[in-house]
NULUMRO-347777 format. One line per field, with one value per residue (C-alpha): x, y, z; residue number from 1. Coordinates in pm, 1 decimal. Example, Ala and Ser with C-alpha at 12.3 -4.5 7.8 and 13.67 -1.06 7.14 Angstrom:
% NULUMRO-347777
xx <- c(1230.0, 1367.0)
yy <- c(-450.0, -106.0)
zz <- c(780.0, 714.0)
i <- c(1, 2)
This chain:
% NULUMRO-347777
xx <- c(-2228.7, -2379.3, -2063.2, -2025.6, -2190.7, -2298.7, -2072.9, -2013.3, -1748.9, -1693.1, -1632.7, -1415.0, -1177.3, -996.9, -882.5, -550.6, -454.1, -144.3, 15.4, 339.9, 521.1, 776.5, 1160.1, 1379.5, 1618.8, 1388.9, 1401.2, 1156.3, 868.9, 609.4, 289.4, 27.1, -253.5, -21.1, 196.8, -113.1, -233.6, -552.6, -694.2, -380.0, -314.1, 6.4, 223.9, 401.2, 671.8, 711.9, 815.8, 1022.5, 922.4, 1196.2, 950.0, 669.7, 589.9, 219.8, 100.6, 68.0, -49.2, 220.5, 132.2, 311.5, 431.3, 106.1, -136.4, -398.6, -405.2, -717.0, -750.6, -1077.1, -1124.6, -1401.5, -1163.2, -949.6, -1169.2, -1017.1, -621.9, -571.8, -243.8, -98.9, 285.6, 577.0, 750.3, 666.2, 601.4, 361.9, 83.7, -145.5, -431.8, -653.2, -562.5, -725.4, -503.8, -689.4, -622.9, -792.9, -944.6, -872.8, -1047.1, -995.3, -715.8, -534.1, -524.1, -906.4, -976.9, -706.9, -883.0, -1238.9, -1169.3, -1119.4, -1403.5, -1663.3, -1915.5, -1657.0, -1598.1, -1965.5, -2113.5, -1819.2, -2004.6, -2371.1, -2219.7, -1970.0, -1939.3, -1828.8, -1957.4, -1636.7, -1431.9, -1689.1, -1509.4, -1559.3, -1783.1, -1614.1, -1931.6, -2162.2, -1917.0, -1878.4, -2217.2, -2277.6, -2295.1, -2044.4, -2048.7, -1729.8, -1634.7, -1450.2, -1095.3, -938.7, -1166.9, -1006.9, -691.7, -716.3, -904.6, -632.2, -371.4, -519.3, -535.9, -194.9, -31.4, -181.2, -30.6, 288.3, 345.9, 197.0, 451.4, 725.1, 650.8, 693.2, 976.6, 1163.3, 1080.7, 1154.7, 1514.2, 1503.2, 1403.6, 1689.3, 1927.3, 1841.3, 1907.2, 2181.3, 2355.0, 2237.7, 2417.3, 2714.3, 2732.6, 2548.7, 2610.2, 2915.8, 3135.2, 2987.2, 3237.3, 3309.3, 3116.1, 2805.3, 2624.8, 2370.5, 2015.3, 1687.8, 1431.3, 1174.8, 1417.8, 1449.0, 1091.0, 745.6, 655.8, 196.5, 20.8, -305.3, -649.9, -945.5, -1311.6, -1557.1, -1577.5, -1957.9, -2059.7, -2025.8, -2150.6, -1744.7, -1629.0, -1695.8, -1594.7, -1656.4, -1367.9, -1437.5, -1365.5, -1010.2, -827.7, -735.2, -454.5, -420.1, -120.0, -259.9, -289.1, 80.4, 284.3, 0.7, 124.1, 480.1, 663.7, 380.4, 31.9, -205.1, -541.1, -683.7, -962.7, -1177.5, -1251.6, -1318.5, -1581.9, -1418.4, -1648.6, -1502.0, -1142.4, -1256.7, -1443.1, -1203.4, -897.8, -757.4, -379.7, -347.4, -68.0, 93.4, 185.5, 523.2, 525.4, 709.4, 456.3, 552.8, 352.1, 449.0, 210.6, 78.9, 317.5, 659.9, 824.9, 606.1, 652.1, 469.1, 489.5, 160.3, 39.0, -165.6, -342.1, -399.4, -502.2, -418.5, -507.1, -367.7, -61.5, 103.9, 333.9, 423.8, 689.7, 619.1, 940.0, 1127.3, 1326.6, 1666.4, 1716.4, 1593.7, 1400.5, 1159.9, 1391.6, 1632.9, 1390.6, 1203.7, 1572.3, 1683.5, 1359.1, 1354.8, 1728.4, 1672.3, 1714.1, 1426.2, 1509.3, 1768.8, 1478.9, 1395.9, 1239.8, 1019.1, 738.7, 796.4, 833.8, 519.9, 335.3, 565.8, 657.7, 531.1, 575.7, 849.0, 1076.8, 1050.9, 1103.8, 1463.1, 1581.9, 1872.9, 1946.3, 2258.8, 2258.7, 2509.7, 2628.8, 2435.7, 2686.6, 2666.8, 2247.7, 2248.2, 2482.7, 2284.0, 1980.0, 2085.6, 2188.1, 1863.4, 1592.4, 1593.7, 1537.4, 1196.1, 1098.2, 1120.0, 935.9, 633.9, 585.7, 537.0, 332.2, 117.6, 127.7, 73.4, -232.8, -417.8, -298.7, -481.0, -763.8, -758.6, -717.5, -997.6, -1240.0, -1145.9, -1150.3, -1540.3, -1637.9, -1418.8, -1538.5, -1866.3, -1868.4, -1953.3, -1641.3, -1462.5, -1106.0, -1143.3, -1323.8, -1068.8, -861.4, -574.4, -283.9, -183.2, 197.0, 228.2)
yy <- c(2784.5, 3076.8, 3099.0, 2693.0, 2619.0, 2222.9, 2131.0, 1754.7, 1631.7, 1590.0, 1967.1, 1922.9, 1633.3, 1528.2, 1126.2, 1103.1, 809.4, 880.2, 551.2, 429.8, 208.8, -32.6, 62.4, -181.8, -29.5, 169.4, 196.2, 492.0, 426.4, 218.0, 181.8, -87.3, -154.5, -359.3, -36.9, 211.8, 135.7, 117.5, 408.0, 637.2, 851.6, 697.1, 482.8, 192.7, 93.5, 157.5, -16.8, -9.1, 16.9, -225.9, -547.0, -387.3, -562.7, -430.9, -77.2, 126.1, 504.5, 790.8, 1010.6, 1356.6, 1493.5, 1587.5, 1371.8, 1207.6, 827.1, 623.2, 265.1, 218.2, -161.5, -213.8, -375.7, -83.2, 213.1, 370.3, 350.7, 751.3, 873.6, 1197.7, 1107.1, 1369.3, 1194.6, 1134.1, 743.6, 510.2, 331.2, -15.1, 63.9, 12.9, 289.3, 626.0, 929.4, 1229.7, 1588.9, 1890.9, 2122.3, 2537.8, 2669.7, 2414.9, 2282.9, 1926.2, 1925.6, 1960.4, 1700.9, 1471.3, 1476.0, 1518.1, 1147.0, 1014.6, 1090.2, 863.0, 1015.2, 969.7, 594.7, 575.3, 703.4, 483.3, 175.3, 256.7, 342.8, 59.3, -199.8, -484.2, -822.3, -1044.2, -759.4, -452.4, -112.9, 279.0, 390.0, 737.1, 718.1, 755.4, 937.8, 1217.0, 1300.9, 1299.2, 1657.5, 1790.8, 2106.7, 2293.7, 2599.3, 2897.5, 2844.8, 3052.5, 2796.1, 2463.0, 2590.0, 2624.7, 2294.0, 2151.4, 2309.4, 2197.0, 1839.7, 1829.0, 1975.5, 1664.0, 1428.7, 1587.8, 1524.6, 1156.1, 1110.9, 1256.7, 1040.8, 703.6, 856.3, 911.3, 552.3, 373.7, 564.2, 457.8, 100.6, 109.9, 217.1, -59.7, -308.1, -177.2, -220.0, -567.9, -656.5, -492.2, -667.4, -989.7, -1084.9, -948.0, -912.4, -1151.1, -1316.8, -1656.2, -1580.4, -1598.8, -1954.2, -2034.4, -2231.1, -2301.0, -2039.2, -2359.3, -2413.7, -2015.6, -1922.8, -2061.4, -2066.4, -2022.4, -2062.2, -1825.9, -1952.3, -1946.9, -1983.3, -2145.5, -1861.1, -2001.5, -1910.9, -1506.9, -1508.4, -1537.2, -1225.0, -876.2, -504.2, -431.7, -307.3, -436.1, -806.6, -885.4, -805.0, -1037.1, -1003.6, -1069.0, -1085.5, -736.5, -583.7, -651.5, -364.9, -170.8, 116.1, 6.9, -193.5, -194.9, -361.7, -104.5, -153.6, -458.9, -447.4, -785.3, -884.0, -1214.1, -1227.4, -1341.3, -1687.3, -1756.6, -1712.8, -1945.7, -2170.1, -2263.6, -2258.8, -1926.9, -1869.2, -1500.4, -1324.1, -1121.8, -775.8, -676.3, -1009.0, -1072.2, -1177.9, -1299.4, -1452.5, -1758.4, -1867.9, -1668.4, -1405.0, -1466.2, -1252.4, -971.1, -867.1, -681.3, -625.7, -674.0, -377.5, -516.4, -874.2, -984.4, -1307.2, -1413.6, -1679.5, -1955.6, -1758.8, -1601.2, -1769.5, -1540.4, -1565.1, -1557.0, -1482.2, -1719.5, -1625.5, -1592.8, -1240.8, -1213.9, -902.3, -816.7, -547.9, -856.5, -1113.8, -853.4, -747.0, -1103.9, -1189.7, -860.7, -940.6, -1296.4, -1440.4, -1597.1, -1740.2, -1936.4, -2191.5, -2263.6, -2087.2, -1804.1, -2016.5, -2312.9, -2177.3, -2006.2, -2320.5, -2551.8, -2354.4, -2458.9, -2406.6, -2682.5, -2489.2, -2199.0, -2374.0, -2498.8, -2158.3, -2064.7, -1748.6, -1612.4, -1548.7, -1347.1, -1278.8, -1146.2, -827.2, -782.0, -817.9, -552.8, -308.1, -361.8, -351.8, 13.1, 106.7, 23.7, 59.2, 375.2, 332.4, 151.2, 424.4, 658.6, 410.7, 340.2, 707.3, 842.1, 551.7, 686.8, 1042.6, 852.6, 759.6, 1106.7, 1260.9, 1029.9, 1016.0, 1428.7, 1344.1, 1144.2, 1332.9, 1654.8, 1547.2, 1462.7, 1840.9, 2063.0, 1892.3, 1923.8, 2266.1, 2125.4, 2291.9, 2643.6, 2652.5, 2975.7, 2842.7, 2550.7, 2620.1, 2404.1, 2587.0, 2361.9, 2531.2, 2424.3)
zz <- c(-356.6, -598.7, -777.2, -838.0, -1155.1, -1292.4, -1600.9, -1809.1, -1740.7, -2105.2, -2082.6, -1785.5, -1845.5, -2180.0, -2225.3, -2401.0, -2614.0, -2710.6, -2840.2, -2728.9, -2969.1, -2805.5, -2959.8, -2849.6, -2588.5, -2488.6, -2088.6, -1951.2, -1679.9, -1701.8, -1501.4, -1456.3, -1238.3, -1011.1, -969.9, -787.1, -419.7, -344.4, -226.7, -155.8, -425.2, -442.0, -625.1, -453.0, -761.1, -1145.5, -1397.6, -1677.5, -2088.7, -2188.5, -2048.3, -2237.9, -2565.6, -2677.1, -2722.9, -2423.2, -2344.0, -2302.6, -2069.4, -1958.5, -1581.4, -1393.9, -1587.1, -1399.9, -1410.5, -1326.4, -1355.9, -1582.7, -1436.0, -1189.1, -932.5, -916.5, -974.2, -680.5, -843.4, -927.3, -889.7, -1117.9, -1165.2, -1190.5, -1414.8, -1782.2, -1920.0, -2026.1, -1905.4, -1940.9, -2180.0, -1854.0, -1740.8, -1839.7, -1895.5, -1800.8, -1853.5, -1759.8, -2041.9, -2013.7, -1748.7, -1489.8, -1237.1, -1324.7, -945.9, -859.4, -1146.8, -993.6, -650.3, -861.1, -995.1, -647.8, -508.7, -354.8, -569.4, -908.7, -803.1, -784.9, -1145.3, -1295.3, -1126.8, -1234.4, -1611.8, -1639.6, -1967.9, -2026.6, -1880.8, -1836.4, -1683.3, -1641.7, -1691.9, -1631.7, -1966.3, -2125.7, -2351.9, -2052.5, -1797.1, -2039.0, -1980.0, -1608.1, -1494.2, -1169.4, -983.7, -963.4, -812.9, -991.7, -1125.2, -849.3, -549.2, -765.1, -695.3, -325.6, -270.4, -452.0, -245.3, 88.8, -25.6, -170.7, 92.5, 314.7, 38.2, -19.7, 397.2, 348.1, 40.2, 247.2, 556.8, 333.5, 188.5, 516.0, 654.3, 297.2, 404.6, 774.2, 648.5, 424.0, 684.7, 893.2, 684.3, 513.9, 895.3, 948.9, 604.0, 731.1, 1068.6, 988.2, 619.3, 491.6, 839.6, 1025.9, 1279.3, 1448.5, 1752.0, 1529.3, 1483.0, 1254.8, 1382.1, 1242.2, 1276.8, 1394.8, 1749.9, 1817.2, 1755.3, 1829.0, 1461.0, 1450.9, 1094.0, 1079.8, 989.9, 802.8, 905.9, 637.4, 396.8, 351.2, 680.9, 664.1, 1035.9, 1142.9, 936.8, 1028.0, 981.8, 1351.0, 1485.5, 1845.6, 1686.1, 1634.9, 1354.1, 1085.4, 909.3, 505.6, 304.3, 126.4, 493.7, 530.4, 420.1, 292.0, 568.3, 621.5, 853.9, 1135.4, 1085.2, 1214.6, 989.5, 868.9, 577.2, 819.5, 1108.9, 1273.3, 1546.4, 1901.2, 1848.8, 1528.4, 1685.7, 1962.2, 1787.2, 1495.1, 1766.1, 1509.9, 1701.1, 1842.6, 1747.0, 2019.9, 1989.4, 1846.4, 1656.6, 1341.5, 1036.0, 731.6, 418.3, 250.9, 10.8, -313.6, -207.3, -88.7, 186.7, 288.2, 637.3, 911.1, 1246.6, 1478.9, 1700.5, 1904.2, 1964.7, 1590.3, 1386.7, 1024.2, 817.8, 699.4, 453.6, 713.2, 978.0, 1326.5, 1514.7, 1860.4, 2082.0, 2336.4, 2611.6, 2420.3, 2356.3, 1966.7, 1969.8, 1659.1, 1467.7, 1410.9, 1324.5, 1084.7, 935.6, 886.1, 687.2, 531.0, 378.8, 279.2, -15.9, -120.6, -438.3, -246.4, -162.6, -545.2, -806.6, -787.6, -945.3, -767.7, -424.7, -450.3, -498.9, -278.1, 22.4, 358.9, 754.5, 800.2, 517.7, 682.1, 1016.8, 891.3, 747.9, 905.6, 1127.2, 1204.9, 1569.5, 1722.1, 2070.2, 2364.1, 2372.5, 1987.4, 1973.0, 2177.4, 2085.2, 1760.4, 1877.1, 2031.3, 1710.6, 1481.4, 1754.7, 1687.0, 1333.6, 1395.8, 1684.3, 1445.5, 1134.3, 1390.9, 1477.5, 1124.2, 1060.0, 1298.2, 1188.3, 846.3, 963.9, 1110.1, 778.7, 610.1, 787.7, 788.4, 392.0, 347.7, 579.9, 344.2, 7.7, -19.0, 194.1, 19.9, -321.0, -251.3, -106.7, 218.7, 378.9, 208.6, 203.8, 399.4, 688.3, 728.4, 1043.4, 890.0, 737.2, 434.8, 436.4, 827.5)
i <- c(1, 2, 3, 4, 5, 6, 7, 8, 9, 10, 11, 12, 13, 14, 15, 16, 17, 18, 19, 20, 21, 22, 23, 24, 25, 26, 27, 28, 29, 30, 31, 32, 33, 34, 35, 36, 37, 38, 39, 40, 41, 42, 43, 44, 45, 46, 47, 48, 49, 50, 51, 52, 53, 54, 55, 56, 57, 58, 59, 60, 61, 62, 63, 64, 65, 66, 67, 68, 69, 70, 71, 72, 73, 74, 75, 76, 77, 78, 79, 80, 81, 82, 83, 84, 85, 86, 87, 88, 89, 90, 91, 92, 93, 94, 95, 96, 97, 98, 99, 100, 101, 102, 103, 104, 105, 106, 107, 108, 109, 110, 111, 112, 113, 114, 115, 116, 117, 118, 119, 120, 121, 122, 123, 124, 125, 126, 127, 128, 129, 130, 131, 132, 133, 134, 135, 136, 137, 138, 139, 140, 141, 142, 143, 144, 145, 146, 147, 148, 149, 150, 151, 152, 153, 154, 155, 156, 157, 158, 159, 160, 161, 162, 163, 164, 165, 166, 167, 168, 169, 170, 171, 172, 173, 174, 175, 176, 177, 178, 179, 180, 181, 182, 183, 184, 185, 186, 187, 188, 189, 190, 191, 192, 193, 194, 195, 196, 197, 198, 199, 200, 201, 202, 203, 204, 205, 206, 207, 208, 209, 210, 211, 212, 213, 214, 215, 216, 217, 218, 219, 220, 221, 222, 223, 224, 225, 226, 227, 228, 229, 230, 231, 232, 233, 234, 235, 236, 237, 238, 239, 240, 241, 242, 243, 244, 245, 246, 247, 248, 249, 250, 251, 252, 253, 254, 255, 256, 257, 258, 259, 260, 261, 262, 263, 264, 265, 266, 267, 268, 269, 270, 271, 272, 273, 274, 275, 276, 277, 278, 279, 280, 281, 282, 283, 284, 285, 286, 287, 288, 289, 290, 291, 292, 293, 294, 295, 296, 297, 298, 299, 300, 301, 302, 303, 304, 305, 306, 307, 308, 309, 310, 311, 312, 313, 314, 315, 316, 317, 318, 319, 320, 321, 322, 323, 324, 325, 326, 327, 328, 329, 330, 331, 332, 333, 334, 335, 336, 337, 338, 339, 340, 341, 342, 343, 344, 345, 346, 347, 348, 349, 350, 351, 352, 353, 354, 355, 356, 357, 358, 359, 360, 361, 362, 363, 364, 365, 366, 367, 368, 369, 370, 371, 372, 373, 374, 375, 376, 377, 378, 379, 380, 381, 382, 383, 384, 385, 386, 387, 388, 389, 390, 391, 392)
């Protein structure tokens, strides 16, 4: 640690406000606050400039986004692509002398996250302070060290990235063949019934939110399922952010959701989808679909939701507000043949083999991620001593 030396971050980190102004057919990427996940280093969409009206930021490939908003102090990503972003987002660059990849990994630490919520502003929406931040003093290795920390921990998010990438594909796949055989060739040995008669359709629910005593973060309680837990890894529901206690599940009669069930949400947000992993609960947003004894296996349930057409049951403001468990009871599912759910079935099982293992892989990486990124920032851990080989 002789060699690390304190500096401001003033001296460390530039904010660039580069205007955008909005030229009509312009159509470049654009990204907000609803655009970052929480805690990944990742984005989950973009945007595009052409629905964006007010003055925005530019920023360039490799520039360091944070969101500046208490609620989302933990949205840092650092694009490869050139665009422009909400004005709640800072665009951060690293001065001479110091790695845009250490200061990208720098800004999402714990300790970062932190100093931005004892020097916040702002009373209505309180908000990262440059004014004090540029201040605060930080201890950071030599050039050469920044590098290599940086190189660990992107190597670990450049095999996260790819992992999503790959199941986005496998995702696609999948559904791509259900269109094929269930949509757009779908043949007379197909009939059509209401999801209500081939499924035991459960609602989730929600203890008194006054009485904190049914909610906890202990992992030996059961999980409960939000509609932000759904889809926050991909197709299977691993990790929930709560917990209810096994009195509160009793107690308020909360329906259990059986492994390798089909979730989707209904209210607030339309048409998310995950798949349970284990013995879950939910609460009142999401409806399960637990399975009968007529051959309808997950993958099909998931690929028929997962293709549906939404907008088909009104419009997208209505719907959110006047959707309920009888309309999704009455939606219609093509079923097909005993012979042809199973050849199918052969055909995309594989598909969501594959999707559930990376998730999994997803997951250690992650962890590994997460576990490294406060040590080797801190000095904690050298990147010599590490027995992980970021290029294997």
């Amino acid at each position: 640690m002789s060699e690390w030396k304190e500096e401001t971050l003033g001296n460390i980190i530039s904010v660039i406000k580069n205007q955008y102004q909005p030229n009509k057919g312009d159509n470049i990427p654009y990204i907000g606050l609803e655009h970052i996940q929480q805690q990944s280093l990742r984005l989950e969409g973009i945007g595009s400039s052409d629905n964006v009206t007010s003055q925005k930021f530019r920023f360039c490939s490799g520039d360091v986004l944070f969101g500046k908003l208490r609620p989302y102090f933990r949205k840092v990503v650092k694009p490869k692509f050139e665009g422009v972003c909400s004005t709640d987002i800072w665009v951060l660059r690293s001065k001479n002398g110091y790695s845009q990849n250490f200061i990208h990994y720098l800004v999402a630490t714990t300790d970062f996250i932190e100093t931005c919520n004892i020097g916040e502003s702002g009373t209505r929406m309180p908000r990262a302070d440059w004014n004090y931040l540029k201040n605060t003093t930080w201890l950071l290795p030599p050039l050469l060290e920044q590098e290599a920390i940086a190189e660990v921990l992107s190597s670990l998010d450049d095999k996260i990235d790819l992992l999503h990438r790959n199941n986005k594909t496998l995702e696609q796949l999948a559904e791509t063949l259900f269109r094929q055989w269930f949509v757009e060739e779908v043949d007379e040995s197909c009939v059509e019934q209401p999801l209500g008669k081939l499924f035991d359709i459960g609602i989730g629910r929600t203890p008194p939110r006054k009485e904190q005593r049914w909610f906890s973060t202990n992992e030996s309680d059961m999980k409960w399922v939000s509609i932000k837990d759904m889809g926050a890894e991909g197709v299977y529901c691993f990790s929930v952010s709560e917990y209810l206690t096994h009195d509160a599940v009793k107690k308020f009669n909360v329906p259990i959701i059986p492994e390798n069930t089909v979730m989707l949400s209904f209210k607030m947000t339309i048409g998310r989808l995950s798949i349970a992993t284990e013995p879950m609960v939910s609460n009142e947003a999401i409806a399960h679909f637990k399975r009968k004894d007529n051959g309808l296996y997950p993958e099909y349930l998931y690929l028929f939701l997962s293709t549906y057409v939404w907008e088909q049951l009104g419009s997208t403001s209505s719907i959110v507000e006047a959707i309920n468990s009888q309309m999704i009871k009455e939606i219609k599912m093509v079923v097909p043949d005993t012979v042809k759910l199973l050849d199918f079935r052969k055909m995309v099982s594989p598909y969501f083999d594959k999707i559930k293992s990376n998730q999994k892989q997803l997951r250690s990486l992650s962890s590994l991620r997460d576990t490294l990124l406060p040590k080797l920032m801190s000095g904690a851990v050298k990147v010599n001593n590490l027995a992980y080989d970021p290029h294997h």
